[in-house]
N, C-alpha and C positions, 0 to 999 in steps of 0.2 A: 859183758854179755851182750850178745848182738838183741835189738831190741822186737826182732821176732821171736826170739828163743824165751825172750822175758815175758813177754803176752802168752806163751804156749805154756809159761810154769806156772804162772797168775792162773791163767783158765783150767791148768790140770789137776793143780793140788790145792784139797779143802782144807780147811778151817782145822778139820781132825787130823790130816797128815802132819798140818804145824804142831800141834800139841803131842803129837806120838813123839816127833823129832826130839821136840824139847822136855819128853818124859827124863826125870832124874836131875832135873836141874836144878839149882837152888829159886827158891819162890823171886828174889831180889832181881834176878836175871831175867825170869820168864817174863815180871813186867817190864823190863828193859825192852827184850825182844818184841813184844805185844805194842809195847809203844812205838818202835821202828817199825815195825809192817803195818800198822793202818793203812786204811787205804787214800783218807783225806790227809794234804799236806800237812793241815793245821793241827793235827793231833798224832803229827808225826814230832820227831827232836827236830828243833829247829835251825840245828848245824851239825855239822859232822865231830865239831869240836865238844858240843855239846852231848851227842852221844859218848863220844869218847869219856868224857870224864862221867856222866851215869855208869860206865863197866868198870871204870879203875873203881871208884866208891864201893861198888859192889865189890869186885875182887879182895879191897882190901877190908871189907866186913865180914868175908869167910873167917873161920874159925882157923882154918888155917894156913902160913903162907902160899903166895903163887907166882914166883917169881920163875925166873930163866928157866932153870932144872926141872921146876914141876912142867915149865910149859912144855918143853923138850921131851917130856915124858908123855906128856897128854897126847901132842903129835904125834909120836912112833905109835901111841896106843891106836890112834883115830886111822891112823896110814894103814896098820895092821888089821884093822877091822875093816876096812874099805875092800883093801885086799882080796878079805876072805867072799862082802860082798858081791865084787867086781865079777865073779863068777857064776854068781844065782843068776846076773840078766844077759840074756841072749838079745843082742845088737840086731841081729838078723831077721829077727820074727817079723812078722808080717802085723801091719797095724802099731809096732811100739813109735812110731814119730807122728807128732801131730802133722793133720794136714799143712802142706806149706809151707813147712821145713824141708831145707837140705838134710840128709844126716849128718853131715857134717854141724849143723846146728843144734840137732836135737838133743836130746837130753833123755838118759836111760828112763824107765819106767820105774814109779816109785816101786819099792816091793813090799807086798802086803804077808803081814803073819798068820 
């Protein structure tokens, strides 16, 4: 992500849009997630390796397995859902890209319920 585009997601979406996103999620995950986005490095994970094995722990504490197939399944779920969202935002409207962005950098507009 080009690092103008990363300053324009930081400044766009609050505190609440993270939490809708990660509405339904297992409680193990969301602290996973909540610890990777702080915003000081120090109370971030301390390596990428280190993340990584916080989400295996987690996945293999679900009740129930998550391997290949279920992942396989979760993607076409997420693809199909994007899908249907890809169509609620219009690219074109007037004010969706933050100032000083190309379009080509911007990033659709979150969509609210």
């Amino acid at each position: 992500m080009p690092l103008t585009q990363m300053i324009a997601s930081v400044s766009r979406y609050r505190p609440e849009d993270v939490e809708d996103a990660m509405a339904g999620l297992p409680d193990a995950l969301k602290a996973i997630l909540h610890r990777a986005l702080q915003r000081k490095p120090s109370e971030r994970y301390p390596s990428a390796a280190e993340l990584r094995d916080a989400l295996r722990a987690a996945l293999a504490a679900q009740p129930q397995p998550f391997g290949r197939k279920e992942a396989a399944e979760e993607l076409a779920r997420l693809m199909s859902d994007a899908s249907v969202l890809r169509d609620r935002v219009e690219l074109d409207e007037a004010g969706i890209f933050p100032e000083g962005l190309d379009a080509d950098e911007a990033m659709p507009t979150p969509i609210t319920k």
